[in-house]
TORKOL-4160 file (C-alpha; in steps of 0.2 Angstrom, whole numbers, padded with zeros to 4 digits, m for minus):
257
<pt num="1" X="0000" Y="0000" Z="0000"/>
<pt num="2" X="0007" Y="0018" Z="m0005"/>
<pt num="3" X="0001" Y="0032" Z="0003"/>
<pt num="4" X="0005" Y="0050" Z="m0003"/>
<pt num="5" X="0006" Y="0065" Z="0010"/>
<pt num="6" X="0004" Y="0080" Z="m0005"/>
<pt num="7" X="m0003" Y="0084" Z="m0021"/>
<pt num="8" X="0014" Y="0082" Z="m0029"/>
<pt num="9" X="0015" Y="0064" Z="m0022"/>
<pt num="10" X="m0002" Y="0059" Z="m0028"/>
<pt num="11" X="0000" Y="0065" Z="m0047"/>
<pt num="12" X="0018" Y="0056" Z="m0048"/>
<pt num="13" X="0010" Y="0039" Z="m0044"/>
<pt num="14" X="m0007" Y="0042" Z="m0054"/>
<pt num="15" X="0004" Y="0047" Z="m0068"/>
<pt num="16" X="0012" Y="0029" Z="m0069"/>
<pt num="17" X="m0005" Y="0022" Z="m0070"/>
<pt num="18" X="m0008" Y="0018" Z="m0088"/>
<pt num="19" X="m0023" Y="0007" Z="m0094"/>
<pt num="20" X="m0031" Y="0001" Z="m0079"/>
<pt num="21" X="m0047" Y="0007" Z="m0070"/>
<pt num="22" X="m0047" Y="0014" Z="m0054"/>
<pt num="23" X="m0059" Y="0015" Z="m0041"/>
<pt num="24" X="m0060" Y="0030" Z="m0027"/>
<pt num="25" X="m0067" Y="0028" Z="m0012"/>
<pt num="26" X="m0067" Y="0047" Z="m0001"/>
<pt num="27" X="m0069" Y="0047" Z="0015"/>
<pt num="28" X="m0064" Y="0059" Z="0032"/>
<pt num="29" X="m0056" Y="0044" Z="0042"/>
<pt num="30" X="m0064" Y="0037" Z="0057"/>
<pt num="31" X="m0066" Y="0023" Z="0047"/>
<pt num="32" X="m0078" Y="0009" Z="0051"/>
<pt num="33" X="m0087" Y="m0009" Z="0041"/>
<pt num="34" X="m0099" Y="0005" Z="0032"/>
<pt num="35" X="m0081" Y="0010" Z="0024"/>
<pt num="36" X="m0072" Y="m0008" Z="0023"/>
<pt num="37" X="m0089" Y="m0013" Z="0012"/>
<pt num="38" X="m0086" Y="0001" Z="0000"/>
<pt num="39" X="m0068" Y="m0001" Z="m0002"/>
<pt num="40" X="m0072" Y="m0021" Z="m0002"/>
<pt num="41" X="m0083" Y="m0018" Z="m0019"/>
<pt num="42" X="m0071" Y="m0006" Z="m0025"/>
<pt num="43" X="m0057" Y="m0017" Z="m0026"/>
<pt num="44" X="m0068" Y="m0029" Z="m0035"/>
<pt num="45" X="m0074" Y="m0020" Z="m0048"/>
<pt num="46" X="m0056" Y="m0012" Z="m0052"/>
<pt num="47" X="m0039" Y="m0014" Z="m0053"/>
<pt num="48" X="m0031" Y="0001" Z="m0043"/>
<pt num="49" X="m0042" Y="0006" Z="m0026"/>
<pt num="50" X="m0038" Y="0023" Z="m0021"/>
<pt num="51" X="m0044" Y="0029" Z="m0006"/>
<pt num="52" X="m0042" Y="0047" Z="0000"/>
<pt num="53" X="m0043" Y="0053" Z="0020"/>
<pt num="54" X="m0046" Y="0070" Z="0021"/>
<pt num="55" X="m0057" Y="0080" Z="0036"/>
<pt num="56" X="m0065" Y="0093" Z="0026"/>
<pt num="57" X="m0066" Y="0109" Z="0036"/>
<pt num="58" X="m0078" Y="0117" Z="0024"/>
<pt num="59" X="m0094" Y="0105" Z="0027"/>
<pt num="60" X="m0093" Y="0110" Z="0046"/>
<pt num="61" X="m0105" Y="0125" Z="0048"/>
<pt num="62" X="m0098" Y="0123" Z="0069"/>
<pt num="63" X="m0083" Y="0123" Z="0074"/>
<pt num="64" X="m0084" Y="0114" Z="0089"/>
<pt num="65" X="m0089" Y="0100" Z="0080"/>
<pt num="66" X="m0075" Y="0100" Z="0068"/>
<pt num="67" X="m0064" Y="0099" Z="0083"/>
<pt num="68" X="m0073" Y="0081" Z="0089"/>
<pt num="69" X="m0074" Y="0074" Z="0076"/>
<pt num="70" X="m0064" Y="0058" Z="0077"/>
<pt num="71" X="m0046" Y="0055" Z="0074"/>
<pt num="72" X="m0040" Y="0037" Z="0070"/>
<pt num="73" X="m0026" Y="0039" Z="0058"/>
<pt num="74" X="m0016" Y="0023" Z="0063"/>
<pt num="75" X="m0031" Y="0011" Z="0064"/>
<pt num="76" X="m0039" Y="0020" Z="0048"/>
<pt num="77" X="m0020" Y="0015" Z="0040"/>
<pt num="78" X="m0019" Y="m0003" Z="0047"/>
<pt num="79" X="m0037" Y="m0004" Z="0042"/>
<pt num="80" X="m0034" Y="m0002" Z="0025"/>
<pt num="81" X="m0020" Y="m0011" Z="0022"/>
<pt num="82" X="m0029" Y="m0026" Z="0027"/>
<pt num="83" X="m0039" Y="m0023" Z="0015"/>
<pt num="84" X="m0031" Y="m0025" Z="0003"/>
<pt num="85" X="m0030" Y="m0006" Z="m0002"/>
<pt num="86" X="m0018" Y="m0001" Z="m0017"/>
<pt num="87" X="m0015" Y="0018" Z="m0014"/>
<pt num="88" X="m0020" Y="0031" Z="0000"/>
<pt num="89" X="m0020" Y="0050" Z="m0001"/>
<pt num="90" X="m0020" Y="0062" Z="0013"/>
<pt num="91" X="m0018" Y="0080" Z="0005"/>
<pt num="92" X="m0014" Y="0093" Z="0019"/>
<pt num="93" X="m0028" Y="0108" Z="0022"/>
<pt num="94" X="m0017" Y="0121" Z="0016"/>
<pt num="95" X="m0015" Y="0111" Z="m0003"/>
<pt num="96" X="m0034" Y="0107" Z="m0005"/>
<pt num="97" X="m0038" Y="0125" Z="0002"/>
<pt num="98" X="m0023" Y="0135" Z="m0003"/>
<pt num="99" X="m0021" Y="0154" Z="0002"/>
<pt num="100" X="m0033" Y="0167" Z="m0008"/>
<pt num="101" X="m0043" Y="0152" Z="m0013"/>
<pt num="102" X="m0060" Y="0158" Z="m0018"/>
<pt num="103" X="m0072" Y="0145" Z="m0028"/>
<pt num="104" X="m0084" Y="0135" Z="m0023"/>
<pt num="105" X="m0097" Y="0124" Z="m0029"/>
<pt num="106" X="m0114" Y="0126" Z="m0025"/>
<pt num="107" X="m0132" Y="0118" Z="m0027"/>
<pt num="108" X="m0148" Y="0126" Z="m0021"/>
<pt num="109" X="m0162" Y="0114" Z="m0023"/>
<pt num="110" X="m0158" Y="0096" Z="m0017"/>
<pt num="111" X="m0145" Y="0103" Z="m0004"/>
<pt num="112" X="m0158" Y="0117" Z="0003"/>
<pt num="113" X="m0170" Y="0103" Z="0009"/>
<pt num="114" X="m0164" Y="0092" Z="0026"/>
<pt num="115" X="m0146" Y="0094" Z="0029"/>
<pt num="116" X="m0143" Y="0110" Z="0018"/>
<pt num="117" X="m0156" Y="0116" Z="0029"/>
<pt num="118" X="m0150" Y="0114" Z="0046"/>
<pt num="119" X="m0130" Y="0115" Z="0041"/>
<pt num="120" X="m0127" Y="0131" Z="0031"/>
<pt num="121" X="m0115" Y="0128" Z="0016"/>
<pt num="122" X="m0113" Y="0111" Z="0022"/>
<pt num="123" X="m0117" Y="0106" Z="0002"/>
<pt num="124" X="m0104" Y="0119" Z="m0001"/>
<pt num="125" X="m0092" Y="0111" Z="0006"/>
<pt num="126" X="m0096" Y="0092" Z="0002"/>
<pt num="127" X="m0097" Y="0098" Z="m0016"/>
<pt num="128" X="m0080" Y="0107" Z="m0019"/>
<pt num="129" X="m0071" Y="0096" Z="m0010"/>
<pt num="130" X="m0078" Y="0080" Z="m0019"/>
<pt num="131" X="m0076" Y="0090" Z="m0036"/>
<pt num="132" X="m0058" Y="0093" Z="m0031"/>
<pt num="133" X="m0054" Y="0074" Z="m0028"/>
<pt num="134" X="m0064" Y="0069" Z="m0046"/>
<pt num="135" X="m0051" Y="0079" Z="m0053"/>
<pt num="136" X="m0035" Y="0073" Z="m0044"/>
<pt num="137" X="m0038" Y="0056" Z="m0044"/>
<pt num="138" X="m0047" Y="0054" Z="m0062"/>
<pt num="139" X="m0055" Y="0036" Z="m0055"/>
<pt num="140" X="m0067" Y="0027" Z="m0067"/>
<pt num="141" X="m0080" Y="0024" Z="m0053"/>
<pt num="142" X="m0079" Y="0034" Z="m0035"/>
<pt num="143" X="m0091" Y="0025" Z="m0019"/>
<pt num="144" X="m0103" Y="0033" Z="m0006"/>
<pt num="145" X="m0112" Y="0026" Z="0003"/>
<pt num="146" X="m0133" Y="0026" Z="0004"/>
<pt num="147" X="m0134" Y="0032" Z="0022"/>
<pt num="148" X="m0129" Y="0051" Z="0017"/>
<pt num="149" X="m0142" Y="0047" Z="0004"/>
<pt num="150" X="m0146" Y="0067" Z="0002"/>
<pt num="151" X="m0126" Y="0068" Z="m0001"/>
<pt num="152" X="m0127" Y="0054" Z="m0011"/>
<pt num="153" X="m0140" Y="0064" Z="m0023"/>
<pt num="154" X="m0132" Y="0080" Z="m0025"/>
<pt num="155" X="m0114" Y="0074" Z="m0028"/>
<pt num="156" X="m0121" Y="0065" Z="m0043"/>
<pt num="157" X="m0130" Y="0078" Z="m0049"/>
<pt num="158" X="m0113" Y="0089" Z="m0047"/>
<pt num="159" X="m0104" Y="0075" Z="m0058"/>
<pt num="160" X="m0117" Y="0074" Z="m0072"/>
<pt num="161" X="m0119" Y="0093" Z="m0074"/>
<pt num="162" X="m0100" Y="0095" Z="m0074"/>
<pt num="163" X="m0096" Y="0080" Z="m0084"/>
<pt num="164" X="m0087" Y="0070" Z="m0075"/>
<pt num="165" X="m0081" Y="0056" Z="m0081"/>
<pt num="166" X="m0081" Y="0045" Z="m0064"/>
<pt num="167" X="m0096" Y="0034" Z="m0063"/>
<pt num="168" X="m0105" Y="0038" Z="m0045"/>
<pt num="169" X="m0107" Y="0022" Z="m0039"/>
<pt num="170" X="m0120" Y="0019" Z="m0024"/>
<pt num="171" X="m0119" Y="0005" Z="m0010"/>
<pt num="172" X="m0130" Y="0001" Z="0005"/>
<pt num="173" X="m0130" Y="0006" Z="0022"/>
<pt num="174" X="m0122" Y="m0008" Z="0032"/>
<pt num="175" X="m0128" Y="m0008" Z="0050"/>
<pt num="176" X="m0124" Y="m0017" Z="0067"/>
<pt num="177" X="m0135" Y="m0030" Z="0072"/>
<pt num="178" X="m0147" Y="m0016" Z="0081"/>
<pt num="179" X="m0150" Y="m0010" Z="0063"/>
<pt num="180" X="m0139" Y="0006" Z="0071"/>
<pt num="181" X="m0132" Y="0013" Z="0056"/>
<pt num="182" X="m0112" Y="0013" Z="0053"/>
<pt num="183" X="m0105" Y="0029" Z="0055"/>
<pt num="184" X="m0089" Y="0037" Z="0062"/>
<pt num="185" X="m0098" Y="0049" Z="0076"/>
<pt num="186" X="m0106" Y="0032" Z="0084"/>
<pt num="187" X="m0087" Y="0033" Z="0092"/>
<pt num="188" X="m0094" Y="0048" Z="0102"/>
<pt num="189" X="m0107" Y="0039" Z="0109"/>
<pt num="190" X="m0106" Y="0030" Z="0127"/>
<pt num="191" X="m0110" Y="0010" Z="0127"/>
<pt num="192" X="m0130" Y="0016" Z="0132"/>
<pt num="193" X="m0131" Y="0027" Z="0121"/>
<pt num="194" X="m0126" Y="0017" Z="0107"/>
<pt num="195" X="m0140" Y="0005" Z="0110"/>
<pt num="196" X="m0151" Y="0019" Z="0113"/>
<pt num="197" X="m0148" Y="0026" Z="0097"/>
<pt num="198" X="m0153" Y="0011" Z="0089"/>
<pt num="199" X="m0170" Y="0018" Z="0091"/>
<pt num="200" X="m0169" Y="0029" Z="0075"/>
<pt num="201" X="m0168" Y="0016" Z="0065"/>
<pt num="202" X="m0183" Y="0007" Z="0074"/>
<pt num="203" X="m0194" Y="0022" Z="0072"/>
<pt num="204" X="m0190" Y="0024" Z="0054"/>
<pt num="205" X="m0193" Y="0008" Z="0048"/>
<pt num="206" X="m0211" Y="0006" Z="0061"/>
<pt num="207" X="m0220" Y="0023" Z="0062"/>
<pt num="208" X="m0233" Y="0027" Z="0051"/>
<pt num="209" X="m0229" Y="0045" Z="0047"/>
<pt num="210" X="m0215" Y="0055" Z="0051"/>
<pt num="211" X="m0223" Y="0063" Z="0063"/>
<pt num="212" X="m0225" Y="0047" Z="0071"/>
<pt num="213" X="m0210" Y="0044" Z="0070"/>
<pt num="214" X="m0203" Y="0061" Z="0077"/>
<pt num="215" X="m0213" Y="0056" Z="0092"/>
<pt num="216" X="m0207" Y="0040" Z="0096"/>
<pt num="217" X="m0189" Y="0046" Z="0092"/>
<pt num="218" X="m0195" Y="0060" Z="0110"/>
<pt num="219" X="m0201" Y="0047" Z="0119"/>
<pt num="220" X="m0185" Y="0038" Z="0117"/>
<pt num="221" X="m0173" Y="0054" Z="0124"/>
<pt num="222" X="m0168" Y="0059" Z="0108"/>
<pt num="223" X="m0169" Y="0076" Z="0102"/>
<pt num="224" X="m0175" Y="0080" Z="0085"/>
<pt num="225" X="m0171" Y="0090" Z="0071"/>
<pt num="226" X="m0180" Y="0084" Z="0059"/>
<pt num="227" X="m0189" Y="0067" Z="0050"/>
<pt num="228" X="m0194" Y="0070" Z="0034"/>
<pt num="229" X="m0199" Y="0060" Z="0016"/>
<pt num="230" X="m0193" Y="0063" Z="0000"/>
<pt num="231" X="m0189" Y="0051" Z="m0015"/>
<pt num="232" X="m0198" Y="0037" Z="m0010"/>
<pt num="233" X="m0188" Y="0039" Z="0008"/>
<pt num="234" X="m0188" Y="0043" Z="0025"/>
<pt num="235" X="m0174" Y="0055" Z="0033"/>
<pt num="236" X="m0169" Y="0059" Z="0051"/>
<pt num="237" X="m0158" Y="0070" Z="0060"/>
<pt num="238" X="m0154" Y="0067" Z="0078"/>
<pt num="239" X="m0146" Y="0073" Z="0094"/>
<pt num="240" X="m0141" Y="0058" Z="0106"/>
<pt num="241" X="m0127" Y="0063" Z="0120"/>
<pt num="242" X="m0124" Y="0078" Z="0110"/>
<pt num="243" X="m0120" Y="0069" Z="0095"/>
<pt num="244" X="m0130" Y="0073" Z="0080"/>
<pt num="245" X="m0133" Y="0057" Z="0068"/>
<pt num="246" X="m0144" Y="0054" Z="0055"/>
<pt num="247" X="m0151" Y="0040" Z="0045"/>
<pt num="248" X="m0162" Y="0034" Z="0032"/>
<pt num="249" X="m0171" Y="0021" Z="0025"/>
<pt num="250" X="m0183" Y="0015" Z="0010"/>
<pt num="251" X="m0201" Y="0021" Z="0014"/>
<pt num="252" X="m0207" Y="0006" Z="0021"/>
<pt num="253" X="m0222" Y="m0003" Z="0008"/>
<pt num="254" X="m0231" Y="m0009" Z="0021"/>
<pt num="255" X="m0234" Y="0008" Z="0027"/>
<pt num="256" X="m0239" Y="0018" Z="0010"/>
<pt num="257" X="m0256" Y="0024" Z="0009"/>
């Protein structure tokens, strides 16, 4: 496994890759089994996985949650190396973001709904950063996963309007045995409260509305900021511990009208 620490790096080892496809998964580190099934399918269906680590300061309308979000460089390493993972690139804040840089990519429909809502220029930030990454690492199919399913919508909207070449490929959202999505902030929780919040998922998949569903999600300590539907899906964003998570899940059949 190589792992570049600089643009510089990156574009000397992608420019001795000739004639084979690449797959890309981006993440922010923290990495956990949603990301190993990503990277898992990605090395199938290629012959070079790349997979880039870099916390993106622009998606964090708070800085205080910038600052807690989790660290794990030396597991997120030994993690994918077991993997199997070909290349690795961790570009610096001040190369992705250099001085006096002043474009960005925005999106005001999709990303005004849910989380564009509730995280001002968060899209912004998901956007230009993801747009950035296409570029450098040219893949012929980038992963993301289904549980930032809003994301998921809105970066491949980005690709296709641009013309990216990169195939946006989605995969499902893996969850523990609770149905508790995989994500990196469920390191935040305490042991209860990680078996608390398998509640979201419960409430999702079982309410009949979403308002329903926002009640059951009170009753069970959380604190709601919103559950909504759109696409033929049910969305929620929660606080548990002080930890906001979200989730979502095919609107239930059993439940249309």
């Amino acid at each position: 496994m190589r792992i570049s620490h600089s643009i510089e790096e990156w574009l000397r080892c992608r420019s001795a890759i000739n004639g084979a496809s690449i797959g890309f998964v981006p993440t922010m580190g923290a990495l956990h089994r949603g990301h190993g099934s990503l990277v898992e399918r990605c090395r199938k269906e290629n012959d070079i996985s790349v997979v880039s680590i870099f916390i993106n300061p622009l998606q964090f309308n708070d800085p205080k949650d910038l600052e807690r979000y989790p660290q794990t460089p030396g597991q997120d390493l030994s993690l994918l190396e077991r993997l199997g993972v070909d290349e690795v690139f961790i570009p610096p804040d001040a190369e992705m973001y250099p001085p006096g840089c002043r474009y960005y990519v925005d999106e005001p429909s999709t990303g005004a709904l849910m989380e564009g809502l509730h995280r001002p220029r968060f899209f912004r930030g998901v956007m230009t950063i993801v747009l950035k990454l296409l570029n450098l690492v040219r893949a012929s199919r980038a992963y993301f996963g289904e549980k930032d399913y809003q994301q998921l919508r809105v970066i491949a909207g980005m690709a296709s309007d641009f013309f990216i070449p990169t195939e946006i490929v989605a995969c499902p959202t893996i969850r523990e045995a609770s149905g508790l999505a995989e994500s990196s902030r469920n390191a935040l929780l305490s042991c209860d409260g990680r078996r608390q919040a398998a509640g979201i998922y419960r409430a999702l998949t079982t309410a009949s509305t979403p308002a329903a569903a926002q009640a059951m999600l009170e009753r069970d300590g959380f604190k709601v900021e919103y559950v909504e539907e759109h696409w033929g899906r049910r969305f929620a964003a929660v606080f548990l511990e002080g930890v906001r998570l979200i989730d979502n899940v095919p609107f239930p059949r059993s439940l249309e009208s």
